[in-house]
Each structure stands twice: as structure tokens, then as C-alpha cells.
mmJSON file of the N, C-alpha and C atoms, coordinates in Angstrom:
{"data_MODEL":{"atom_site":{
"group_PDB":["ATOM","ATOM","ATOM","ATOM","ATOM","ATOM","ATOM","ATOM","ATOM","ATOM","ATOM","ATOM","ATOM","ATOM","ATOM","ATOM","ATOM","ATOM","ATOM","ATOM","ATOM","ATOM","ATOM","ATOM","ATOM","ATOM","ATOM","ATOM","ATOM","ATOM","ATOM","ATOM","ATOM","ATOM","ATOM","ATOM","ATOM","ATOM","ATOM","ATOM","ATOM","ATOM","ATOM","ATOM","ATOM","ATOM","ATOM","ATOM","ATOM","ATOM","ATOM","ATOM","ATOM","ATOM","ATOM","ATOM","ATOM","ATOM","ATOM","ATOM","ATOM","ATOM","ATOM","ATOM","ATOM","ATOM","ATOM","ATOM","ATOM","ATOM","ATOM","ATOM","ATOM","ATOM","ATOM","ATOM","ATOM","ATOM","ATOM","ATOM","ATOM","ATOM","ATOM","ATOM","ATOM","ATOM","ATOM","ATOM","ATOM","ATOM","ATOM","ATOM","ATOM","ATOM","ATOM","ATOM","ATOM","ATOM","ATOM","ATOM","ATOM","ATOM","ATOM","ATOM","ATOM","ATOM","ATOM","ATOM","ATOM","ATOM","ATOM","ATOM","ATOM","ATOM","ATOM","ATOM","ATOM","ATOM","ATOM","ATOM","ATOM","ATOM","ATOM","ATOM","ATOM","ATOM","ATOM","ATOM","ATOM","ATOM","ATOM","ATOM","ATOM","ATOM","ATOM","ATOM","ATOM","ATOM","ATOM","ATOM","ATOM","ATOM","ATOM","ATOM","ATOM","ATOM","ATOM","ATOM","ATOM","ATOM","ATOM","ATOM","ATOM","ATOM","ATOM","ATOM","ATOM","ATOM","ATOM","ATOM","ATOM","ATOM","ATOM","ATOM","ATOM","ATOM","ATOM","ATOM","ATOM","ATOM","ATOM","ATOM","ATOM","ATOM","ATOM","ATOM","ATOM","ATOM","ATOM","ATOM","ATOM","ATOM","ATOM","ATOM","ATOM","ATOM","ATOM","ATOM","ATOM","ATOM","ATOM","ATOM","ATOM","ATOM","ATOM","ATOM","ATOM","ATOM","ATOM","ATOM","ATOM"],
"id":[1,2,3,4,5,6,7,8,9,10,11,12,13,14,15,16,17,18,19,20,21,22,23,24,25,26,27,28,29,30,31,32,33,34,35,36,37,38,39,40,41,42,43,44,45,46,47,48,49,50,51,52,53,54,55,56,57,58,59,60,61,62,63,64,65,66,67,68,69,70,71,72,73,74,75,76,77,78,79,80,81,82,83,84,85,86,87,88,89,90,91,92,93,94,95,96,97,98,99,100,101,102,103,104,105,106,107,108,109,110,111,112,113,114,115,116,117,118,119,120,121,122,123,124,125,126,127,128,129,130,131,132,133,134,135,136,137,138,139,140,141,142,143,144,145,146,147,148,149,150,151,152,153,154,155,156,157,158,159,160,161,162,163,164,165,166,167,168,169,170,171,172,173,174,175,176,177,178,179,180,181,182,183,184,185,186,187,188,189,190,191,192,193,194,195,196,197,198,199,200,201],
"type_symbol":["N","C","C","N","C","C","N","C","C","N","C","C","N","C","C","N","C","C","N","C","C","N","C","C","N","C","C","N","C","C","N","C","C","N","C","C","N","C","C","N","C","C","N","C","C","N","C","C","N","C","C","N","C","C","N","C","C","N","C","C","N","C","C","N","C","C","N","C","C","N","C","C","N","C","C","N","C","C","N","C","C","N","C","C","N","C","C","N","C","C","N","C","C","N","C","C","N","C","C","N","C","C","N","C","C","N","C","C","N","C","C","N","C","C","N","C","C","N","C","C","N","C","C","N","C","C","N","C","C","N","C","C","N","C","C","N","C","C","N","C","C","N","C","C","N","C","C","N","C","C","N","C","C","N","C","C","N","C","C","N","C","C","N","C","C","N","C","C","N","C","C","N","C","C","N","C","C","N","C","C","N","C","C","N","C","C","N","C","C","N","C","C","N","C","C","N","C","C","N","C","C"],
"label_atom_id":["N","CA","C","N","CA","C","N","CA","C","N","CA","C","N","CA","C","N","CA","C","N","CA","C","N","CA","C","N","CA","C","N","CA","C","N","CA","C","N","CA","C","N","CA","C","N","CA","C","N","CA","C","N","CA","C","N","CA","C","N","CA","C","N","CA","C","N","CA","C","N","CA","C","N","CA","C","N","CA","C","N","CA","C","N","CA","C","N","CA","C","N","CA","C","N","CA","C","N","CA","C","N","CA","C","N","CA","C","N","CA","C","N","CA","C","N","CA","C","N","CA","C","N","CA","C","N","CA","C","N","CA","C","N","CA","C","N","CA","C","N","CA","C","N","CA","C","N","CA","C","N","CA","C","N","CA","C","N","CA","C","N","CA","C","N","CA","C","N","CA","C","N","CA","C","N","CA","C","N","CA","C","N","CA","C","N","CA","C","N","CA","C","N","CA","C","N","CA","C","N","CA","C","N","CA","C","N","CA","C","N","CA","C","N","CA","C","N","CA","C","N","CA","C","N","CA","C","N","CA","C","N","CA","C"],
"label_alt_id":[null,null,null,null,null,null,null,null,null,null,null,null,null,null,null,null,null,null,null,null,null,null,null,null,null,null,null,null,null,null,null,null,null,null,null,null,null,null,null,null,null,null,null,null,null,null,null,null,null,null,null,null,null,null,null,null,null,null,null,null,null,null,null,null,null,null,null,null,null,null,null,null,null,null,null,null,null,null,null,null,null,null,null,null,null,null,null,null,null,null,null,null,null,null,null,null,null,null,null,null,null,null,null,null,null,null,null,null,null,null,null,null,null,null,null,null,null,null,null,null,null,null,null,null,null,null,null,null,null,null,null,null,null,null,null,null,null,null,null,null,null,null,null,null,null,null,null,null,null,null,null,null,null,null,null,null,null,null,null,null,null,null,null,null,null,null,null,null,null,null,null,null,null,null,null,null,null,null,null,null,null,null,null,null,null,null,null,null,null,null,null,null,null,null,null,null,null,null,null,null,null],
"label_comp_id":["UNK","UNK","UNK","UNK","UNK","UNK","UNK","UNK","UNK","UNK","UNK","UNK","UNK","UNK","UNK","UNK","UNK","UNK","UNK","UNK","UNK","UNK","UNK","UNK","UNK","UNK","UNK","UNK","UNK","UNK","UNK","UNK","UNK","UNK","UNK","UNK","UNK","UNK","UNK","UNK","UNK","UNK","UNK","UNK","UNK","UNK","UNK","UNK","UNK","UNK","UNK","UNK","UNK","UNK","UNK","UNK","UNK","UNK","UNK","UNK","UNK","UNK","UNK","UNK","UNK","UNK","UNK","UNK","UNK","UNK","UNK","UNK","UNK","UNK","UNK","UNK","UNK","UNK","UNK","UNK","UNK","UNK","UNK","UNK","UNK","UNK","UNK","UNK","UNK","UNK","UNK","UNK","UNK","UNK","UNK","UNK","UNK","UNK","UNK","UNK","UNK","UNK","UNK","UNK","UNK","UNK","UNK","UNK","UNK","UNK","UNK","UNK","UNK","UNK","UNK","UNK","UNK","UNK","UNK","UNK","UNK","UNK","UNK","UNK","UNK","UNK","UNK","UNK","UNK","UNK","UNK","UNK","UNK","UNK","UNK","UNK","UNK","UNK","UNK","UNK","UNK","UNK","UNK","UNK","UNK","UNK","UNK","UNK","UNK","UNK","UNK","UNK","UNK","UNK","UNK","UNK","UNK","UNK","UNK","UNK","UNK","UNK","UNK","UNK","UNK","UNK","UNK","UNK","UNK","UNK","UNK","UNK","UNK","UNK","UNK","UNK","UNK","UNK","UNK","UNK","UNK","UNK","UNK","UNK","UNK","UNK","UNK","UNK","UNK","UNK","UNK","UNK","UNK","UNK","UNK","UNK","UNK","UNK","UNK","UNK","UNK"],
"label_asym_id":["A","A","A","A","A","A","A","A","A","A","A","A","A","A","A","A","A","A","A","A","A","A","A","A","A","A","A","A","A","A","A","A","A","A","A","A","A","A","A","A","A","A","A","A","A","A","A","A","A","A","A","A","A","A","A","A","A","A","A","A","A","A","A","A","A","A","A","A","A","A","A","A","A","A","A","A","A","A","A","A","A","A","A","A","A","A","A","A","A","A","A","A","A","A","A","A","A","A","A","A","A","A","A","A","A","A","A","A","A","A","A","A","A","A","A","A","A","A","A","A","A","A","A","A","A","A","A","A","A","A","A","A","A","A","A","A","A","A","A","A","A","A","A","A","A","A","A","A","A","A","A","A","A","A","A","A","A","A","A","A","A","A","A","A","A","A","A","A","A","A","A","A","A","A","A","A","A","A","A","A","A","A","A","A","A","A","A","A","A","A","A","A","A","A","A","A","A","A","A","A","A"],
"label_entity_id":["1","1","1","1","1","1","1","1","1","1","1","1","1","1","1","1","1","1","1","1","1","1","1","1","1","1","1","1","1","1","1","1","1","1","1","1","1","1","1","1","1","1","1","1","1","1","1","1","1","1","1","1","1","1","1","1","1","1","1","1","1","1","1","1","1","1","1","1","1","1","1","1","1","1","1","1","1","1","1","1","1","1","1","1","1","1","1","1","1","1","1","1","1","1","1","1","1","1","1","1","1","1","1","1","1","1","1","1","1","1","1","1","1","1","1","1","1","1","1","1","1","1","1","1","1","1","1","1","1","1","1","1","1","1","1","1","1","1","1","1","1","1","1","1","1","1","1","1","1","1","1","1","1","1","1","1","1","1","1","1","1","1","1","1","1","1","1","1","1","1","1","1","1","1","1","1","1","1","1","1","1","1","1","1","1","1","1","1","1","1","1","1","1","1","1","1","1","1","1","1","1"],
"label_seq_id":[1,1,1,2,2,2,3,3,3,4,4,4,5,5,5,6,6,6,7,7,7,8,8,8,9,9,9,10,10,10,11,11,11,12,12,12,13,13,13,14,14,14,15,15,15,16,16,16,17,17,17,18,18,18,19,19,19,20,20,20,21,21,21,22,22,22,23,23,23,24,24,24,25,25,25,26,26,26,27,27,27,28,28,28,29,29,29,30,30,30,31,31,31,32,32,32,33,33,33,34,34,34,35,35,35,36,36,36,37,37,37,38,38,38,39,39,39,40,40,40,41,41,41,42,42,42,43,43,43,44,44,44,45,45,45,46,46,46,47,47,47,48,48,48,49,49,49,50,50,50,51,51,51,52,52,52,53,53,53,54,54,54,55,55,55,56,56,56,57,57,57,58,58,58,59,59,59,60,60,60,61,61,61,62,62,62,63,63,63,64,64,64,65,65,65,66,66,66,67,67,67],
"pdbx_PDB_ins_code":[null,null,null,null,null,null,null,null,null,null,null,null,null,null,null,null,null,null,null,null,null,null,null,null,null,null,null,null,null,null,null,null,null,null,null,null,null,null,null,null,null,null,null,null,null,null,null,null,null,null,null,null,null,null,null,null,null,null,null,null,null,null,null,null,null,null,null,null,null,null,null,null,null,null,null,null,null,null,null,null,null,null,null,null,null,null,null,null,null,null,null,null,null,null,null,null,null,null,null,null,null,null,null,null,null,null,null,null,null,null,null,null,null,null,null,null,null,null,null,null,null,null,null,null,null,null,null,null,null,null,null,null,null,null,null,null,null,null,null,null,null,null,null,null,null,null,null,null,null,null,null,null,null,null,null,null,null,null,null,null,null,null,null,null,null,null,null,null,null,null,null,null,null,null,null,null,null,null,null,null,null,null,null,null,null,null,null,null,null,null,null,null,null,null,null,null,null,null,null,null,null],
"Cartn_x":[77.351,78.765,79.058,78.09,78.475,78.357,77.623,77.506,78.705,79.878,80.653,81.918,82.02,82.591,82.639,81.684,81.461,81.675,81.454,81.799,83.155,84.407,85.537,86.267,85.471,85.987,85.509,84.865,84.207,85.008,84.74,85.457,86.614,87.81,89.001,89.49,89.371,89.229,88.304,86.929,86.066,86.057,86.139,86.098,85.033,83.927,82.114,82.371,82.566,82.871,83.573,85.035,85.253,84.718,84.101,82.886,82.434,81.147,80.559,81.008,82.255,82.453,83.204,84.147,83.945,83.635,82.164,80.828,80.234,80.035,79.447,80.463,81.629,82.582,82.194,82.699,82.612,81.331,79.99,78.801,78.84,79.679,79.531,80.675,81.801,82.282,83.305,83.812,84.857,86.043,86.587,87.086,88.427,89.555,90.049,90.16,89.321,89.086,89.122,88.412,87.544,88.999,89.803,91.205,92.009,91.851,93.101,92.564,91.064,90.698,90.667,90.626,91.374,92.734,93.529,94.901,95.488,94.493,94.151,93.922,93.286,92.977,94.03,94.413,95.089,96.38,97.009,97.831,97.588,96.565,96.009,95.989,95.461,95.189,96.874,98.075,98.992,99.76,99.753,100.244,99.763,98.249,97.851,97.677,97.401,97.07,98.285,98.847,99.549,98.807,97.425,96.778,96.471,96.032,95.654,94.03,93.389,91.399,91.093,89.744,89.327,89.013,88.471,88.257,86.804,86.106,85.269,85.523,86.548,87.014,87.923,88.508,89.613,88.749,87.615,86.473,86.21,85.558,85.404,86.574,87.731,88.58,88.956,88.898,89.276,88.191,87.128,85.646,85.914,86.624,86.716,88.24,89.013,90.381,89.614,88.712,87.776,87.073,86.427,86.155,86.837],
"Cartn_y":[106.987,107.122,107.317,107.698,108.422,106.758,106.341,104.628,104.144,103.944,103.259,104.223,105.552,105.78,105.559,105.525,105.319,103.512,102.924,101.67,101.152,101.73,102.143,102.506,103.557,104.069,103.391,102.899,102.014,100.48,100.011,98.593,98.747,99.124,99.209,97.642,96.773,95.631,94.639,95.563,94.728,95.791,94.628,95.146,95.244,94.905,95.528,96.706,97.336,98.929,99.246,99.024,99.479,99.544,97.962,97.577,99.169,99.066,100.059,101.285,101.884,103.135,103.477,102.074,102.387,102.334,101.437,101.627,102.936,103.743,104.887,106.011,105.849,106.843,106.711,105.512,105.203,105.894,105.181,105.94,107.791,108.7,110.087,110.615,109.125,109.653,110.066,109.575,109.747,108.309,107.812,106.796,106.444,108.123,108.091,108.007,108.632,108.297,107.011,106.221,104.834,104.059,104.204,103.555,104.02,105.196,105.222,104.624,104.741,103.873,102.136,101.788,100.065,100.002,101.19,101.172,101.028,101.873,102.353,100.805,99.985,98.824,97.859,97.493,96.764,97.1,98.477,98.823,97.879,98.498,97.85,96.632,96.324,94.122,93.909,94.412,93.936,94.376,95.186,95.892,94.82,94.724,94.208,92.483,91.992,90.546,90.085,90.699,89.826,89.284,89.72,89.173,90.159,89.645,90.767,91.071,91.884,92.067,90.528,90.479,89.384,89.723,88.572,88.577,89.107,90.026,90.62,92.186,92.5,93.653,94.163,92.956,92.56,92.88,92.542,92.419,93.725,94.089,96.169,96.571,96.262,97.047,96.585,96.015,95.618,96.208,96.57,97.429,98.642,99.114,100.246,100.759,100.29,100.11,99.897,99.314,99.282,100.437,100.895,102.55,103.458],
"Cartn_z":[90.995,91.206,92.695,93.12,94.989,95.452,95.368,95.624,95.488,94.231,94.221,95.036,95.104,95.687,97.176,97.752,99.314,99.643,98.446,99.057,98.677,97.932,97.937,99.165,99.722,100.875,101.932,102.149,103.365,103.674,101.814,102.14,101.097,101.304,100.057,99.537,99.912,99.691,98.576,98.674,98.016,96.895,95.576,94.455,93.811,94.547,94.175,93.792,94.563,95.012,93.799,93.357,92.371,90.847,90.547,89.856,89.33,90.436,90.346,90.3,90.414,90.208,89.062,88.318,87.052,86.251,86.207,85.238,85.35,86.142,86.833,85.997,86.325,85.421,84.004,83.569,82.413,81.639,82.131,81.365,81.457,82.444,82.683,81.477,80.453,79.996,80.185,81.689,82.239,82.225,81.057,80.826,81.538,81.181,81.921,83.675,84.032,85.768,85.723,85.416,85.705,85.578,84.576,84.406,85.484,86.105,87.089,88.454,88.513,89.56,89.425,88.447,88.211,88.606,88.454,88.55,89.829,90.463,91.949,92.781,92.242,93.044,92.502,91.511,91.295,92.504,92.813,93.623,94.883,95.302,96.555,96.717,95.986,96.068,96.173,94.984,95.024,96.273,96.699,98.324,99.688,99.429,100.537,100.478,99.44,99.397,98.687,97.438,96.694,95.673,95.005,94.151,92.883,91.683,91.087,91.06,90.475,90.688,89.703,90.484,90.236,88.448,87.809,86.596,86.146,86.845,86.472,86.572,87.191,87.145,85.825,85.929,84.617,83.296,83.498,81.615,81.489,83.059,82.935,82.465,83.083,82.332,80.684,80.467,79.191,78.194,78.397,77.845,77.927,78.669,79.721,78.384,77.911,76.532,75.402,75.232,73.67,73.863,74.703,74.733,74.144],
"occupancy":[1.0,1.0,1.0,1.0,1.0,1.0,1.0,1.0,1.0,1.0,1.0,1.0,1.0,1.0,1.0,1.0,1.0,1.0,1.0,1.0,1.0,1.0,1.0,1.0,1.0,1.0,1.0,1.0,1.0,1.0,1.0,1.0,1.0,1.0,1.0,1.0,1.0,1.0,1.0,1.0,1.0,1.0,1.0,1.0,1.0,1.0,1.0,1.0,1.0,1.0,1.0,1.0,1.0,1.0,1.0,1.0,1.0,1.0,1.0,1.0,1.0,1.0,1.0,1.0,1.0,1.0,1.0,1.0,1.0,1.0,1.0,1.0,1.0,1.0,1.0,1.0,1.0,1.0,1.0,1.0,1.0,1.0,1.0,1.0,1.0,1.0,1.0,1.0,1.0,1.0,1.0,1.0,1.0,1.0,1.0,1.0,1.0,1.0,1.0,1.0,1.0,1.0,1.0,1.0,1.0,1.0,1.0,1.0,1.0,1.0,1.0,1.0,1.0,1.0,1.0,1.0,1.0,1.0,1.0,1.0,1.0,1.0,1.0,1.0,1.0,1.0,1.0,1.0,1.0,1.0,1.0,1.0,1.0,1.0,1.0,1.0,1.0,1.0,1.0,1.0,1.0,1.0,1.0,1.0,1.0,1.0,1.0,1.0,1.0,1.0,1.0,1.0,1.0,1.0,1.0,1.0,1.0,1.0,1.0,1.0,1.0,1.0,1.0,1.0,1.0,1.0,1.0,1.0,1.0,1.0,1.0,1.0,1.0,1.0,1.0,1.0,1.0,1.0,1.0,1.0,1.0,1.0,1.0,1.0,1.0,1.0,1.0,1.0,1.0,1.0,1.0,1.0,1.0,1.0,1.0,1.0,1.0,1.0,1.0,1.0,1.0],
"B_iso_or_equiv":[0.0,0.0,0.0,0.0,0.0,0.0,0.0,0.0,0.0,0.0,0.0,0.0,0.0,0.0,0.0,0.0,0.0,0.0,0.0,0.0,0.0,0.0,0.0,0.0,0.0,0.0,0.0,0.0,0.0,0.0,0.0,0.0,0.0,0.0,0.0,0.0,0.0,0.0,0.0,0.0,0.0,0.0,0.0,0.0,0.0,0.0,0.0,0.0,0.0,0.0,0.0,0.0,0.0,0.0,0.0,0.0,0.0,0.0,0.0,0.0,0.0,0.0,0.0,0.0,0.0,0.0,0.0,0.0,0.0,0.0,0.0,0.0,0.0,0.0,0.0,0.0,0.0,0.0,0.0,0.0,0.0,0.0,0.0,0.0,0.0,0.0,0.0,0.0,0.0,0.0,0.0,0.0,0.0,0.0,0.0,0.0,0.0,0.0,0.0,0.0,0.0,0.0,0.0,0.0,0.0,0.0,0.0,0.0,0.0,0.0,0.0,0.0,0.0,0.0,0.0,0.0,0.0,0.0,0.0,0.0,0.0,0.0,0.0,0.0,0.0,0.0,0.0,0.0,0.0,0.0,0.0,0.0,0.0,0.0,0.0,0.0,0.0,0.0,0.0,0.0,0.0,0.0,0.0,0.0,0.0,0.0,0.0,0.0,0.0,0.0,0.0,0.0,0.0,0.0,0.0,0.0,0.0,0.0,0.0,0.0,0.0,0.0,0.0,0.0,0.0,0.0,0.0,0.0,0.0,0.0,0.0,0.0,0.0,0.0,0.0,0.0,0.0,0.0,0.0,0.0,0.0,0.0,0.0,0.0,0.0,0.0,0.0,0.0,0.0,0.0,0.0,0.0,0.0,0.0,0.0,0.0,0.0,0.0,0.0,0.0,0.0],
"pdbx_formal_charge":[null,null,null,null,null,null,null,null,null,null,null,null,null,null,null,null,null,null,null,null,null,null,null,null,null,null,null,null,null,null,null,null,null,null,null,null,null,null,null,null,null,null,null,null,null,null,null,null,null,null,null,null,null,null,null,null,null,null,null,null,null,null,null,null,null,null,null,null,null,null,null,null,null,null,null,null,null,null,null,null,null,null,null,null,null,null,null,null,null,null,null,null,null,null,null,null,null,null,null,null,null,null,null,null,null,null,null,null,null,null,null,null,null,null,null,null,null,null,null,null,null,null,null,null,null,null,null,null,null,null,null,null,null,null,null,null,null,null,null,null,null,null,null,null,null,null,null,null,null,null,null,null,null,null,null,null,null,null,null,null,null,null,null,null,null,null,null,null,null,null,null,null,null,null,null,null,null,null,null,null,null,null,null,null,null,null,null,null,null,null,null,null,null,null,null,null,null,null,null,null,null],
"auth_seq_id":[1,1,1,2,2,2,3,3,3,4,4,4,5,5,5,6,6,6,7,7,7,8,8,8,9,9,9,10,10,10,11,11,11,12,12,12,13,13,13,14,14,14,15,15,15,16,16,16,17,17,17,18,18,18,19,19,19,20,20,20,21,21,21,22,22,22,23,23,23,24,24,24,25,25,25,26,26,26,27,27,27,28,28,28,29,29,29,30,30,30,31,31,31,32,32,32,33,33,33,34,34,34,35,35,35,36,36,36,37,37,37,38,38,38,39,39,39,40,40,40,41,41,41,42,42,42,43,43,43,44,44,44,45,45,45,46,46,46,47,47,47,48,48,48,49,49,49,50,50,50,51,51,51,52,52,52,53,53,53,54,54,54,55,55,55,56,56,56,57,57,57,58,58,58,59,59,59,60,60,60,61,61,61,62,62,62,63,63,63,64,64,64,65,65,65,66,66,66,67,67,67],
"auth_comp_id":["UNK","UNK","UNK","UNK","UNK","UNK","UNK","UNK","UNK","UNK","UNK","UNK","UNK","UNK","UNK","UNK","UNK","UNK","UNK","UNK","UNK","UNK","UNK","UNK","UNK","UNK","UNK","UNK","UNK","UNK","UNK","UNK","UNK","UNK","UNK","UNK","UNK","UNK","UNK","UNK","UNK","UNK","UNK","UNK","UNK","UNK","UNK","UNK","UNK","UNK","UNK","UNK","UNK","UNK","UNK","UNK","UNK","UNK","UNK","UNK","UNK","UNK","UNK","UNK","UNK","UNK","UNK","UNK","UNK","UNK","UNK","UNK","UNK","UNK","UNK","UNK","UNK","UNK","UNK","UNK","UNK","UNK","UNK","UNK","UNK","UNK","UNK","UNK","UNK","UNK","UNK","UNK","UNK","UNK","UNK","UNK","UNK","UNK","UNK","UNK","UNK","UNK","UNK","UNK","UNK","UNK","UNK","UNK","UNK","UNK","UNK","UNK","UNK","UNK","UNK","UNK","UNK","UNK","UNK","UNK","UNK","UNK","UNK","UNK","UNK","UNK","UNK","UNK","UNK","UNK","UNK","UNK","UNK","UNK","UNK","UNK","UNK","UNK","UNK","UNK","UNK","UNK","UNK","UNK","UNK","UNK","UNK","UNK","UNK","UNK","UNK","UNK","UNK","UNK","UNK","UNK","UNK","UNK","UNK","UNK","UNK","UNK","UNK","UNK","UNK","UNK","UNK","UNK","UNK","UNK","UNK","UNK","UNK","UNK","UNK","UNK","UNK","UNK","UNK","UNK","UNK","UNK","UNK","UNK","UNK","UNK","UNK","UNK","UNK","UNK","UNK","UNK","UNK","UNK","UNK","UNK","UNK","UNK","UNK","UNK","UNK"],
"auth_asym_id":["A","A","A","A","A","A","A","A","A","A","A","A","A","A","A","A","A","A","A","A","A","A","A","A","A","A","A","A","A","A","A","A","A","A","A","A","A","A","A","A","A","A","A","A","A","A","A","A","A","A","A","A","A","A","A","A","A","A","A","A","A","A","A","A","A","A","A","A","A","A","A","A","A","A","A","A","A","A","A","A","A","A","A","A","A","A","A","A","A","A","A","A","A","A","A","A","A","A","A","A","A","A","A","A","A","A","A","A","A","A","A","A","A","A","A","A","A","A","A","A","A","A","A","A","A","A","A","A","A","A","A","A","A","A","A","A","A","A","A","A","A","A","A","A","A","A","A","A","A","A","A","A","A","A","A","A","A","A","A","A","A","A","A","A","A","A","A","A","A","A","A","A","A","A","A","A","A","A","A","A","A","A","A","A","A","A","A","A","A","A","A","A","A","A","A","A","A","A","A","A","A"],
"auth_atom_id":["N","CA","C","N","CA","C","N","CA","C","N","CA","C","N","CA","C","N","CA","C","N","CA","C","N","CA","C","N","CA","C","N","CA","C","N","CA","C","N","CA","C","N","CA","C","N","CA","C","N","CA","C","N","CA","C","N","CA","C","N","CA","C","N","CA","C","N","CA","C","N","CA","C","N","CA","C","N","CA","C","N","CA","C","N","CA","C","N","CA","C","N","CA","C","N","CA","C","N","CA","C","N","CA","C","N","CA","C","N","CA","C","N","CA","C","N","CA","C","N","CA","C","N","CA","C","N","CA","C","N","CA","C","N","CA","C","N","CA","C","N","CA","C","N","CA","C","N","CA","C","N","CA","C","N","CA","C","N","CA","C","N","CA","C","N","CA","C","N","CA","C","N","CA","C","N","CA","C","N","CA","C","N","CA","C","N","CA","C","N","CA","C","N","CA","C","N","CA","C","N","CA","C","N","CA","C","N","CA","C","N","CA","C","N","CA","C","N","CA","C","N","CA","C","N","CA","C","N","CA","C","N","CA","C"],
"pdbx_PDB_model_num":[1,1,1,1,1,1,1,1,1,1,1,1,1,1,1,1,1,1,1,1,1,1,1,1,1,1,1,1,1,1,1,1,1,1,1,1,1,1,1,1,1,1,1,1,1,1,1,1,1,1,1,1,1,1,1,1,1,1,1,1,1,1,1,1,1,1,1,1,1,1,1,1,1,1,1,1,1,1,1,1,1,1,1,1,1,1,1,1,1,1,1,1,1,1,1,1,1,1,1,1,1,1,1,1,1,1,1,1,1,1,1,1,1,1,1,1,1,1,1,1,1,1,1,1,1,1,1,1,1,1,1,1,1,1,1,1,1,1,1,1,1,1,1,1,1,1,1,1,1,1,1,1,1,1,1,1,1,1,1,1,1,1,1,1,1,1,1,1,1,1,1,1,1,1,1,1,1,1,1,1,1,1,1,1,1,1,1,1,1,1,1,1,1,1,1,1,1,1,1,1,1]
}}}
């Protein structure tokens, strides 16, 4: 989890980073976190690019609601 958090904070842009930190939540059981941090990027992408997370972020989250 310290992994996906630091590369969150390093690159807020790249959604590796979020990837990994809400698989990392997710397995500690922390479902809710992991959803407000999708929520968290989706903000961002739409603030800064105008796009929404790519479609592998999109499947975590959607796993991340069948949880």
C-alpha cells in the first residue's frame, strides 16, 4: 500500500499508482477507501485532462462494487 501511495503522490497523473493502491486497500479490507480513492482520480483526470480513468481502472473499480 505505501507503494501505491507514494506513486500517487509523486505522479498524480498516472493511474498505475492508483491501480495499485486500490488493490492494496481492497485486499486490507478497506473497500471503502479504495472507492474514494477512484473517486479521488476520476476528480483529477476530469479537472486536469478532461478525461475519465482509463479502462483498467474502471474493471478495479467495478470489482472493487461486487465486493
Amino acid at each position: 500500500m505505501r507503494a501505491g501511495r507514494q506513486l500517487v503522490r509523486l505522479v498524480p497523473l498516472r493511474e498505475t499508482g492508483y491501480q495499485v493502491l486500490m488493490r492494496a486497500l481492497s485486499r486490507e479490507g478497506n473497500v471503502a477507501e479504495a472507492l474514494r480513492v477512484y473517486t479521488s482520480l476520476c476528480d483529477i483526470l476530469r479537472e486536469d485532462r478532461g478525461v475519465p480513468p482509463c479502462a483498467a481502472i474502471q474493471a478495479v473499480y467495478a470489482e472493487l462494487l461486487r465486493a
